[in-house]
BAKEZA-882438 format. One record per residue: residue number from 1; residue in three letters; x, y, z of N, C-alpha, C, O in turn. Coordinates in pm, whole numbers. Layout:
REM residues N
k->NUM, r->ALA, n_x->X, n_y->Y, n_z->Z, ca_x->X, ca_y->Y, ca_z->Z, c_x->X, c_y->Y, c_z->Z, o_x->X, o_y->Y, o_z->Z
...
//
This chain:
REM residues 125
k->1, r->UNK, n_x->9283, n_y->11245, n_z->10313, ca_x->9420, ca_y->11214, ca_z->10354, c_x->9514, c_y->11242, c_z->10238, o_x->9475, o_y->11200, o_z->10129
k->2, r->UNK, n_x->9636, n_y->11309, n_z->10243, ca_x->9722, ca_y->11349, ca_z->10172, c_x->9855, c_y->11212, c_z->10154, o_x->9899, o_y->11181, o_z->10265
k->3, r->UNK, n_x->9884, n_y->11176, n_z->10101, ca_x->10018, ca_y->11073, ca_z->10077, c_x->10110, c_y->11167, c_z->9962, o_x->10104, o_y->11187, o_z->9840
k->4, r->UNK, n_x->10191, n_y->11210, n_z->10070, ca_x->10299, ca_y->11235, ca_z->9961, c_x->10457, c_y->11118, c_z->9894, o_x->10535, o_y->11033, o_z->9937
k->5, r->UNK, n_x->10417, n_y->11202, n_z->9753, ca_x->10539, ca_y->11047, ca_z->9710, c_x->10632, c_y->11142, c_z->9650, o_x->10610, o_y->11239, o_z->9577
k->6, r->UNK, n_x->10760, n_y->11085, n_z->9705, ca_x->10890, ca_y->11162, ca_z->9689, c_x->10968, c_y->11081, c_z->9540, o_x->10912, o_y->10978, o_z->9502
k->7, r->UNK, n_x->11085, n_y->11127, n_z->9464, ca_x->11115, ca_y->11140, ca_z->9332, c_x->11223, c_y->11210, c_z->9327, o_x->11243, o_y->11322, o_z->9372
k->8, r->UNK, n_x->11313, n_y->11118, n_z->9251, ca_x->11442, ca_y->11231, ca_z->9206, c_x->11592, c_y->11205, c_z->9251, o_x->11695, o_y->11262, o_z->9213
k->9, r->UNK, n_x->11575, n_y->11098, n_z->9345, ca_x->11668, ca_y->11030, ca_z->9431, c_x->11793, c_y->11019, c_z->9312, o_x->11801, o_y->11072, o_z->9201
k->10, r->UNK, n_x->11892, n_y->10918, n_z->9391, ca_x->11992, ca_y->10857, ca_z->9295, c_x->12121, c_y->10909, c_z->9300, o_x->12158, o_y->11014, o_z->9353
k->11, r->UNK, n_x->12196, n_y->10815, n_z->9232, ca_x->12357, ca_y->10806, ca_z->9275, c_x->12427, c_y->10956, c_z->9196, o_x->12432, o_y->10957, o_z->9073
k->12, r->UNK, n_x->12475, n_y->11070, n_z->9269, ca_x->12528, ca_y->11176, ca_z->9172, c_x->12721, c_y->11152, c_z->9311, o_x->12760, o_y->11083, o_z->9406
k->13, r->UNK, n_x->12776, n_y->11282, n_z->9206, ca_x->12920, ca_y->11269, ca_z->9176, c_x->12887, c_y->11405, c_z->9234, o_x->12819, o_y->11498, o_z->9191
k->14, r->UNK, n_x->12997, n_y->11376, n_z->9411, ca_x->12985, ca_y->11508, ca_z->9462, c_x->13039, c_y->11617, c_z->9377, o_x->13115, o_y->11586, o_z->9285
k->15, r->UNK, n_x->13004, n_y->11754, n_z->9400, ca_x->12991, ca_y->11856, ca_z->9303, c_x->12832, c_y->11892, c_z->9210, o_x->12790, o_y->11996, o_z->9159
k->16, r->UNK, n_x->12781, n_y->11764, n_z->9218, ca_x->12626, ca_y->11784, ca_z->9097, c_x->12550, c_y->11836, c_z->9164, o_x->12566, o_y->11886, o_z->9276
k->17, r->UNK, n_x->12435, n_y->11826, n_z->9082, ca_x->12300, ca_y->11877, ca_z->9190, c_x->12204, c_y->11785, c_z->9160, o_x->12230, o_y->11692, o_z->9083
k->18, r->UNK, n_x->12086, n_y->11798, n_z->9214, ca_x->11957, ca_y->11717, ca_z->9228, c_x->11821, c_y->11773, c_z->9213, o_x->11815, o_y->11885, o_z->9264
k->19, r->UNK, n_x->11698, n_y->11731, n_z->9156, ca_x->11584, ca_y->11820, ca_z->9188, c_x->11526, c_y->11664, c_z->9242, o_x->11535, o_y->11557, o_z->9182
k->20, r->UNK, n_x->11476, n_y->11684, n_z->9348, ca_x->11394, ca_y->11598, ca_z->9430, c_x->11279, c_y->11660, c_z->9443, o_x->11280, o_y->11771, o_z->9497
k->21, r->UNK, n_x->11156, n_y->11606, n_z->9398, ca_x->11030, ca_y->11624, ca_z->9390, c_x->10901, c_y->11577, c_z->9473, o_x->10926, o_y->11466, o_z->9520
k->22, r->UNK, n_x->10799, n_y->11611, n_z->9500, ca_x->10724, ca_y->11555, ca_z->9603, c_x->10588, c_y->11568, c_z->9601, o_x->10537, o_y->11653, o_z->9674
k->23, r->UNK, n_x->10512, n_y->11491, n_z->9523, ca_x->10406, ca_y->11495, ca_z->9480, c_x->10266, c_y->11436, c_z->9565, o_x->10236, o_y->11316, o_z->9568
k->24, r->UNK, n_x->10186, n_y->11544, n_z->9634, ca_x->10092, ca_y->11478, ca_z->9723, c_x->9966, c_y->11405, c_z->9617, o_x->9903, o_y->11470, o_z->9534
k->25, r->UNK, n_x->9957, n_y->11324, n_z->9631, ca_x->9833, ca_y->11242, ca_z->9614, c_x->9674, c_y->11276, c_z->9747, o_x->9670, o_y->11336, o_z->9854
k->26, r->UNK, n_x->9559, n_y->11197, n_z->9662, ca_x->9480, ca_y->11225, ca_z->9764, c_x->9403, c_y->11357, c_z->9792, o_x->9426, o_y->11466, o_z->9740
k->27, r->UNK, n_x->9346, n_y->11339, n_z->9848, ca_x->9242, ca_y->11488, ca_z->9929, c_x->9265, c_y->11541, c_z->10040, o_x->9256, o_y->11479, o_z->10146
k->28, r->UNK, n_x->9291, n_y->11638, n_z->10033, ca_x->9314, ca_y->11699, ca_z->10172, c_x->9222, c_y->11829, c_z->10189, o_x->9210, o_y->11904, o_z->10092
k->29, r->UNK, n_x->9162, n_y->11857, n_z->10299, ca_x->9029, ca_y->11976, ca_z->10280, c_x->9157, c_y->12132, c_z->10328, o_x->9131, o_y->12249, o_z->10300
k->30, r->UNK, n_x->9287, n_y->12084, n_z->10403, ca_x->9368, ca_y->12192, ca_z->10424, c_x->9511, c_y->12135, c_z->10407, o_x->9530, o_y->12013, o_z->10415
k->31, r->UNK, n_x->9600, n_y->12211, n_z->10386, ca_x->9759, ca_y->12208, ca_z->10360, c_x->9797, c_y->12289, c_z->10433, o_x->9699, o_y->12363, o_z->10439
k->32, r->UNK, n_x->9891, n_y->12340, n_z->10513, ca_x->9961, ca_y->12422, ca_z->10568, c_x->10146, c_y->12460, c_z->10530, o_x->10204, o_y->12568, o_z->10519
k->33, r->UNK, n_x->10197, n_y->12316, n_z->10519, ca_x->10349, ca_y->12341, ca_z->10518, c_x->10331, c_y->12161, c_z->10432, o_x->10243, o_y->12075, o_z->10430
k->34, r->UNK, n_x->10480, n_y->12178, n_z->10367, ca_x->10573, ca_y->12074, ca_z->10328, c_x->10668, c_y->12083, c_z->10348, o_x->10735, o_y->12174, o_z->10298
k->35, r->UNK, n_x->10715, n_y->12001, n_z->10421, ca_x->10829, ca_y->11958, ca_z->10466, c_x->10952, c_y->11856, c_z->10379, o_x->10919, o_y->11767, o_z->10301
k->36, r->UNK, n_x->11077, n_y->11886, n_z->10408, ca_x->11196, ca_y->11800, ca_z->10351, c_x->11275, c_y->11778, c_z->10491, o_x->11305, o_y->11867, o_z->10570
k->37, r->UNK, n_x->11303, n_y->11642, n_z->10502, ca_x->11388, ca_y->11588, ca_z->10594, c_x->11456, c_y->11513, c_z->10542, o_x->11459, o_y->11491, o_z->10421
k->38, r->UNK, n_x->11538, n_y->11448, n_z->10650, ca_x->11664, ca_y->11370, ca_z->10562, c_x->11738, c_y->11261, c_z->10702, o_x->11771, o_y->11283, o_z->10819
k->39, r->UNK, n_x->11738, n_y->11161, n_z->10628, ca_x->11822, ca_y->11048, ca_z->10767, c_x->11932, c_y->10999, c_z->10698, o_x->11933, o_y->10919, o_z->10605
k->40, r->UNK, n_x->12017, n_y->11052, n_z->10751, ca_x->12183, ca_y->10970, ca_z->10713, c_x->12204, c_y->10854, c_z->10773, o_x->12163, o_y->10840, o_z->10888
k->41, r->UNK, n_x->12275, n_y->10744, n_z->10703, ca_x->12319, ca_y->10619, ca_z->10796, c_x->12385, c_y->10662, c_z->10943, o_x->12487, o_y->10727, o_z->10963
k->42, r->UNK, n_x->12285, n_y->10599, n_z->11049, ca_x->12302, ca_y->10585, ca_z->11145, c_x->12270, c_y->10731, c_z->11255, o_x->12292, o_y->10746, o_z->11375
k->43, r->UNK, n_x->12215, n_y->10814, n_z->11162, ca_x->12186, ca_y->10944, ca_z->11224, c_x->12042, c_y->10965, c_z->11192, o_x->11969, o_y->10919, o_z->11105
k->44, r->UNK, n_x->12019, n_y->11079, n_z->11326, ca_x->11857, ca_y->11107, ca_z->11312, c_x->11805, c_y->11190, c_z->11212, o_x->11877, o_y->11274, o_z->11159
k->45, r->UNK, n_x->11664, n_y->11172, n_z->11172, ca_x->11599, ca_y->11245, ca_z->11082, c_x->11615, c_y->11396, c_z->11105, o_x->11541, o_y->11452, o_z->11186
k->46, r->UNK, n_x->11675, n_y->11441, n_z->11063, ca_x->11705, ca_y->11601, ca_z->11053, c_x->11624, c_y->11680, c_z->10959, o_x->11608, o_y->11651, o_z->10841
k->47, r->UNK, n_x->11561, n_y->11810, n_z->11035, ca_x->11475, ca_y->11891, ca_z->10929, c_x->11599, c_y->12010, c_z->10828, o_x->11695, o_y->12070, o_z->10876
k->48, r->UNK, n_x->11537, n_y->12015, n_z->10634, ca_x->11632, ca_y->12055, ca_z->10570, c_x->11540, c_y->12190, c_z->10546, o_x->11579, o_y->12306, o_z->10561
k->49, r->UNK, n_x->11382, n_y->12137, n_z->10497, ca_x->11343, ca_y->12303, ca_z->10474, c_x->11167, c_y->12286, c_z->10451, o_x->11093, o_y->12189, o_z->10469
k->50, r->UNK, n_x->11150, n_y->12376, n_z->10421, ca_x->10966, ca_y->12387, ca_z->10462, c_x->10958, c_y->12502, c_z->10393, o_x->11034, o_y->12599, o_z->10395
k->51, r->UNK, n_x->10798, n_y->12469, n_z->10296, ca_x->10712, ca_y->12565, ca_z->10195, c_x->10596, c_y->12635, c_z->10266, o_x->10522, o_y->12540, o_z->10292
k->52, r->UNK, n_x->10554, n_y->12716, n_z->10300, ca_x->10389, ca_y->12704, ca_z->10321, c_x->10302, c_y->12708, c_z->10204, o_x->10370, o_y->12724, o_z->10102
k->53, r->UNK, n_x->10163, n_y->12699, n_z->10178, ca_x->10126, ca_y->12695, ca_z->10116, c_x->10004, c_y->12804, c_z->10086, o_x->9927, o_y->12805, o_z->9989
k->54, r->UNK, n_x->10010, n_y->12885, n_z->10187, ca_x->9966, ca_y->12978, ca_z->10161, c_x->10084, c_y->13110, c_z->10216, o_x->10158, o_y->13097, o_z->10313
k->55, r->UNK, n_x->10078, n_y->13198, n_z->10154, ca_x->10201, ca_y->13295, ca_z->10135, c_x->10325, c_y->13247, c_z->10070, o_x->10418, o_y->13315, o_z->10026
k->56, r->UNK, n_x->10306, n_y->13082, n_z->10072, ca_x->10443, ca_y->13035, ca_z->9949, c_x->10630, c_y->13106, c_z->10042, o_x->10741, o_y->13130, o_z->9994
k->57, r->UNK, n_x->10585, n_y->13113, n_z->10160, ca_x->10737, ca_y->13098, ca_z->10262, c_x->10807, c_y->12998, c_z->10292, o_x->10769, o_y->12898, o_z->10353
k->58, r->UNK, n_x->10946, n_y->13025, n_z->10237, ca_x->11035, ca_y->12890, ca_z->10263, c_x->11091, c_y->12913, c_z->10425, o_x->11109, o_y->13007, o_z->10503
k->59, r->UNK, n_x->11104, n_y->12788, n_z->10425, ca_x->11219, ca_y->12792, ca_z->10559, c_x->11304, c_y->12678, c_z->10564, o_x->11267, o_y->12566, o_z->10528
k->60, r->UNK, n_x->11455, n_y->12713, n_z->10624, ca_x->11579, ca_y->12661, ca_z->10576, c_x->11642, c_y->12642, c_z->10706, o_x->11633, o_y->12725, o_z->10797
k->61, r->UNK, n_x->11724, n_y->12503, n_z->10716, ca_x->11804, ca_y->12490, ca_z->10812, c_x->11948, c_y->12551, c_z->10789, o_x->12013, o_y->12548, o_z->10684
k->62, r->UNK, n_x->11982, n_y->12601, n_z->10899, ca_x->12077, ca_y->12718, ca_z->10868, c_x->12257, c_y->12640, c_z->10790, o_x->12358, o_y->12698, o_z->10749
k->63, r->UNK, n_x->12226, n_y->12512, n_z->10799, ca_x->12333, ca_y->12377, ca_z->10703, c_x->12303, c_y->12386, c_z->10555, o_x->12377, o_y->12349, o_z->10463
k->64, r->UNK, n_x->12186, n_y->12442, n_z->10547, ca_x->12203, ca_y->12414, ca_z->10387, c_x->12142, c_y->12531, c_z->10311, o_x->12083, o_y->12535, o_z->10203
k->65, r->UNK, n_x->12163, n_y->12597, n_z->10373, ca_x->12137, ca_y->12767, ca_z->10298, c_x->12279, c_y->12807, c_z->10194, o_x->12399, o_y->12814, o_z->10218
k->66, r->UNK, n_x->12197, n_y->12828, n_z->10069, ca_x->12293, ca_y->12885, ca_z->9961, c_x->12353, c_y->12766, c_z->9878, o_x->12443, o_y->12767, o_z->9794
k->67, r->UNK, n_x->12263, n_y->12642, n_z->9936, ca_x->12283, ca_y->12510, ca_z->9852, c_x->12154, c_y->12449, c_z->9841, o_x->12164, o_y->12344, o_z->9777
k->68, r->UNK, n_x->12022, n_y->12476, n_z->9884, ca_x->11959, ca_y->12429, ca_z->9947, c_x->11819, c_y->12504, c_z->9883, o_x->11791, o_y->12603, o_z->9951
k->69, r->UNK, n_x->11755, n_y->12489, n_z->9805, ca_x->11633, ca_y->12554, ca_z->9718, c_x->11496, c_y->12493, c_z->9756, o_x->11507, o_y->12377, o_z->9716
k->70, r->UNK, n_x->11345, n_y->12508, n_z->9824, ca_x->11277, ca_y->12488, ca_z->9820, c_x->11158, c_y->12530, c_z->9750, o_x->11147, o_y->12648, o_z->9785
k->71, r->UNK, n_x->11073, n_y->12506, n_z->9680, ca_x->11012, ca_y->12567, ca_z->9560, c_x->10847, c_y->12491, c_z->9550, o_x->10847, o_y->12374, o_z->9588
k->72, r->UNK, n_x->10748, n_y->12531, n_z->9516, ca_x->10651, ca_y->12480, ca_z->9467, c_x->10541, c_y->12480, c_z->9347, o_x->10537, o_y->12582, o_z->9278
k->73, r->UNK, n_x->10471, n_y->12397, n_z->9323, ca_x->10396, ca_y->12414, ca_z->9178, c_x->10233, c_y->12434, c_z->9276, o_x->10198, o_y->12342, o_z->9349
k->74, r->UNK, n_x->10175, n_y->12520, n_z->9268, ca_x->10026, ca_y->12459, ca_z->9352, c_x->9941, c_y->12401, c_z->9190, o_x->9863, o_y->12306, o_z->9200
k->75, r->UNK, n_x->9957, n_y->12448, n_z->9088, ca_x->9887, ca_y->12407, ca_z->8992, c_x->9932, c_y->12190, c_z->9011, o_x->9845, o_y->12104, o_z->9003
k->76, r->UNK, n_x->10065, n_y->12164, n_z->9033, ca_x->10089, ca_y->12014, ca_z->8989, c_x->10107, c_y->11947, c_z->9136, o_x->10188, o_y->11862, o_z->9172
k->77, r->UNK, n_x->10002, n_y->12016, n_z->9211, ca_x->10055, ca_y->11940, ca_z->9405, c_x->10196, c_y->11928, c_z->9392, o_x->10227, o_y->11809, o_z->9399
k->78, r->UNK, n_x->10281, n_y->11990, n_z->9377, ca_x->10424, ca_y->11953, ca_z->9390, c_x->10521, c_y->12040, c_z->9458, o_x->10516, o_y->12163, o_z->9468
k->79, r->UNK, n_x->10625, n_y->11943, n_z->9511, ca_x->10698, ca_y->12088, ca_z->9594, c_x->10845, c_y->12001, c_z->9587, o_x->10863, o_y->11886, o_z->9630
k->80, r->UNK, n_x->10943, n_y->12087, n_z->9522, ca_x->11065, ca_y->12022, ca_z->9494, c_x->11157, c_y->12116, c_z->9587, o_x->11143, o_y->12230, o_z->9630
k->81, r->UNK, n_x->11260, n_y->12012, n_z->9599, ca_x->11368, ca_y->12038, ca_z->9667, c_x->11555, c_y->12070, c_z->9582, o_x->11638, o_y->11982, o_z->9604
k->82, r->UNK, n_x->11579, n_y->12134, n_z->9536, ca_x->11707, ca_y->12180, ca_z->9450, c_x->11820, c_y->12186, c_z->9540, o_x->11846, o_y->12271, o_z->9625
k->83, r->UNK, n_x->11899, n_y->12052, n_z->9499, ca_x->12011, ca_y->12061, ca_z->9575, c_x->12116, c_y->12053, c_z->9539, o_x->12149, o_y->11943, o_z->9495
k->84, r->UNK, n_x->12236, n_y->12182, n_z->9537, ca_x->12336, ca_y->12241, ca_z->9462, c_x->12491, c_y->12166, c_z->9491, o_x->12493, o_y->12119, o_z->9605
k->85, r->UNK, n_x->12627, n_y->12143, n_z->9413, ca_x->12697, ca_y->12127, ca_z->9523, c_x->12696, c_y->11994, c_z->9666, o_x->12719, o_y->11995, o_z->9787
k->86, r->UNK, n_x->12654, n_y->11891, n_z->9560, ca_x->12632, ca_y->11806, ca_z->9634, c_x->12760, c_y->11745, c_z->9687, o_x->12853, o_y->11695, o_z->9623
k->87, r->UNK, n_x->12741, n_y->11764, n_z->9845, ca_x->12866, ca_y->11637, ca_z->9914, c_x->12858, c_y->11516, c_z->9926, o_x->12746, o_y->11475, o_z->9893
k->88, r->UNK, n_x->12929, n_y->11436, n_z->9961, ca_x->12961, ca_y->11266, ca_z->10026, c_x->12824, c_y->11287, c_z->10166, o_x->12734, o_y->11205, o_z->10178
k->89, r->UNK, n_x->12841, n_y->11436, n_z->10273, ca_x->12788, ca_y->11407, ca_z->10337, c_x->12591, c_y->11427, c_z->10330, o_x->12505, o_y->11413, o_z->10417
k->90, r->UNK, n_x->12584, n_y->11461, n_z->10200, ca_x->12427, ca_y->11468, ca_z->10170, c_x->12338, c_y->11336, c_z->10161, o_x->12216, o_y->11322, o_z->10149
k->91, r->UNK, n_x->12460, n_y->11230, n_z->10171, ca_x->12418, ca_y->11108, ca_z->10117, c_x->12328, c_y->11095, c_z->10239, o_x->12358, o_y->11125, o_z->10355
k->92, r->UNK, n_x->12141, n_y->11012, n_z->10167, ca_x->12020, ca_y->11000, ca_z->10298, c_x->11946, c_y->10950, c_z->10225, o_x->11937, o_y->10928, o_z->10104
k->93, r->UNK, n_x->11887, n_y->10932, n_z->10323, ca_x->11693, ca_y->10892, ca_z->10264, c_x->11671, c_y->11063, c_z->10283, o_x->11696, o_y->11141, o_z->10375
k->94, r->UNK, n_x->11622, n_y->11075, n_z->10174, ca_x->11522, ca_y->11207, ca_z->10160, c_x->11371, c_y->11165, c_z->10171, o_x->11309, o_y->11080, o_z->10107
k->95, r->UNK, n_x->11322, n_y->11262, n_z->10284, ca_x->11153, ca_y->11254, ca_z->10334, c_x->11084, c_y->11390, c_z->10293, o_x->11139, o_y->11500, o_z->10306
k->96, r->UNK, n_x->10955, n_y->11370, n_z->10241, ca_x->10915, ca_y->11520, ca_z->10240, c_x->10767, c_y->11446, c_z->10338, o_x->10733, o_y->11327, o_z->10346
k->97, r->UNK, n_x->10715, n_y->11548, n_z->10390, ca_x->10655, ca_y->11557, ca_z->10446, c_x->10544, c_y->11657, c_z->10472, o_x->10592, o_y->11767, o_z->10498
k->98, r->UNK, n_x->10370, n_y->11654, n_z->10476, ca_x->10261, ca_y->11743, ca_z->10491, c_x->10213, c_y->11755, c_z->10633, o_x->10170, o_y->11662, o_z->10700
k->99, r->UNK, n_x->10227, n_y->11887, n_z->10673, ca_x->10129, ca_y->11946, ca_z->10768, c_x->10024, c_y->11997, c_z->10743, o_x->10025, o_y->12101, o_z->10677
k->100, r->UNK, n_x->9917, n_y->11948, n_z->10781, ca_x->9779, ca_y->12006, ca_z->10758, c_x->9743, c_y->12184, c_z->10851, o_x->9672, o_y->12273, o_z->10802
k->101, r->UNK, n_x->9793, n_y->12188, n_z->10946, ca_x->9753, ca_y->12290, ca_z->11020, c_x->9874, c_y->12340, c_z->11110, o_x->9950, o_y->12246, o_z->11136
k->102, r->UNK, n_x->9909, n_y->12443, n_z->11157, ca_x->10029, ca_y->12495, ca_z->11241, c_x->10039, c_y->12492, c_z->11357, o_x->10016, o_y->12581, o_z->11439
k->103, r->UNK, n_x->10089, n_y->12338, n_z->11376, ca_x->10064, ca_y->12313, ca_z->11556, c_x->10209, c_y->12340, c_z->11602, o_x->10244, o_y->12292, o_z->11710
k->104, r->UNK, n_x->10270, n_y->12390, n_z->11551, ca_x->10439, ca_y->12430, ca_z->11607, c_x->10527, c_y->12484, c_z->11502, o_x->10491, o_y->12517, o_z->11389
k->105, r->UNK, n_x->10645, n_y->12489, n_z->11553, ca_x->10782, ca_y->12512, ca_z->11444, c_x->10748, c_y->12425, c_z->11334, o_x->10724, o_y->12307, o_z->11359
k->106, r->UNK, n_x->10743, n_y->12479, n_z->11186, ca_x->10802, ca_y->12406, ca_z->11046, c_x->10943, c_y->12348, c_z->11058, o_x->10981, o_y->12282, o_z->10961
k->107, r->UNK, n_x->11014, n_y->12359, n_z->11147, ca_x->11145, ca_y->12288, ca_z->11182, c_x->11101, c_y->12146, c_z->11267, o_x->11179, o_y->12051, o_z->11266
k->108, r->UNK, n_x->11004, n_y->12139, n_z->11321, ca_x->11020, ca_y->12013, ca_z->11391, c_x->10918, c_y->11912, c_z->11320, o_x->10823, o_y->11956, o_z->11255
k->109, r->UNK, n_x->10938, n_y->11786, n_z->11334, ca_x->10873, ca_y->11621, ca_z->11286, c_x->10771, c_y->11644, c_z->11307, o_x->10679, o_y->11667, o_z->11228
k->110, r->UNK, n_x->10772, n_y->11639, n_z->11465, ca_x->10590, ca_y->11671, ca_z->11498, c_x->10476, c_y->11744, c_z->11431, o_x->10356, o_y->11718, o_z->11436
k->111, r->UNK, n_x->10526, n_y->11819, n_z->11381, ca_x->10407, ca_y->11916, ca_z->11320, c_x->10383, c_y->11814, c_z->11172, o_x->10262, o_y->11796, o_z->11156
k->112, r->UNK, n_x->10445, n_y->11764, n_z->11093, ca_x->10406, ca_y->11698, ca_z->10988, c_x->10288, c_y->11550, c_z->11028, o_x->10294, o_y->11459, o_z->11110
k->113, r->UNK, n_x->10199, n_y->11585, n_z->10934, ca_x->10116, ca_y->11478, ca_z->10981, c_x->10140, c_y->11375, c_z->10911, o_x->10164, o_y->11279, o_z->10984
k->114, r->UNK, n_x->10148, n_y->11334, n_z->10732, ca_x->10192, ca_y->11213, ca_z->10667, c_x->10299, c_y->11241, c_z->10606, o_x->10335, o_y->11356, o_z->10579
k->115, r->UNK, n_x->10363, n_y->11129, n_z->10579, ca_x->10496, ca_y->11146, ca_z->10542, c_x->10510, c_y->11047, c_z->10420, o_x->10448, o_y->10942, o_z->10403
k->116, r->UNK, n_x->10615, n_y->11111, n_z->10332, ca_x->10639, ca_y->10974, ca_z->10226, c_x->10727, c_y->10849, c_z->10235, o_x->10775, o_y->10816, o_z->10343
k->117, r->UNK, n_x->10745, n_y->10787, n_z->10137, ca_x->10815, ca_y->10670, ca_z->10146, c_x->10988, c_y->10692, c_z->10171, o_x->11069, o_y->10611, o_z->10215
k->118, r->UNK, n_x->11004, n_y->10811, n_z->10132, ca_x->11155, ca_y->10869, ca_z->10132, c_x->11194, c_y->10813, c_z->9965, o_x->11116, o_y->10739, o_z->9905
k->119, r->UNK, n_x->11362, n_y->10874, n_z->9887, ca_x->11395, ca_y->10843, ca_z->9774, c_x->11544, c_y->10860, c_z->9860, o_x->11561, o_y->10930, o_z->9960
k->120, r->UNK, n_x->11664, n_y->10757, n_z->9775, ca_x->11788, ca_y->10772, ca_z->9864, c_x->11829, c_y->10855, c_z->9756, o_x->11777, o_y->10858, o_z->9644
k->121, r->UNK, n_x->11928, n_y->10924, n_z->9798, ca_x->12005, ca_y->11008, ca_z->9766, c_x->12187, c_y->10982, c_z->9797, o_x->12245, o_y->11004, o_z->9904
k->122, r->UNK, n_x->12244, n_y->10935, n_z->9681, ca_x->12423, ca_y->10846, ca_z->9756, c_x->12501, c_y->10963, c_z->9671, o_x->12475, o_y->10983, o_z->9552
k->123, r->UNK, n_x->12600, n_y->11039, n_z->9745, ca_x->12683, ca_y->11122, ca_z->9655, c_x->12869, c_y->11019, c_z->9700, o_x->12945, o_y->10983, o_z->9789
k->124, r->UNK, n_x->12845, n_y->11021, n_z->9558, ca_x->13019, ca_y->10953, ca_z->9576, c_x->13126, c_y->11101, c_z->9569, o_x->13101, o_y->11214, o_z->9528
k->125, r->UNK, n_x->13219, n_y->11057, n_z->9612, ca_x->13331, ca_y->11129, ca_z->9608, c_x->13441, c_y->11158, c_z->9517, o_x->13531, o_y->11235, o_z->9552
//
């Protein structure tokens, strides 16, 4: 079982940026994708972007392209998220999230099998 633990959170001054990090713990015999999601107060968990882990392909929700960096280490289990240009409206719980195998879109919840604790993320204005 894979537990990923998310990192990097915290209060920035819209305009900054962020590296949010996501470190799986645990054994897993396959990996497929990591996932980044995000829940704003009072809104649903929205998908931001997805690694695979083999061929190393990002994928991006078409909101945060050209602000929006997904990246990975396979040597340190890690897969960070670079976020440029931060607004008021980025403010969330940031989730990353592991799919073991490709049962659908890297855009949708479902396909992630464990998920982390989330790290908040507050951009003041």
């Amino acid at each position: 079982q894979v537990q990923p633990v998310e990192s990097g959170g915290g209060l920035v001054q819209a305009g900054g940026s962020l590296r949010l990090s996501c470190a799986a713990s645990g054994r897993s015999s396959r990996r497929y994708a990591t996932g980044w999601f995000r829940q704003a107060p009072g809104k649903e968990r929205e998908f931001l972007a997805s690694i695979t882990w083999n061929g190393n392909n990002p994928y991006y929700a078409d909101f945060v392209k050209g602000r929006f960096t997904i990246s990975r280490d396979g040597a340190r289990n890690t897969v960070y998220l670079q976020i440029s240009y931060l607004k008021p409206e980025d403010t969330g719980v940031y989730y990353c999230a592991e799919a073991q195998y490709l049962t659908g879109s890297v855009y949708l919840a479902r396909v992630y099998d464990y998920w982390g604790q989330g790290t908040q993320v507050t951009v003041s204005s």
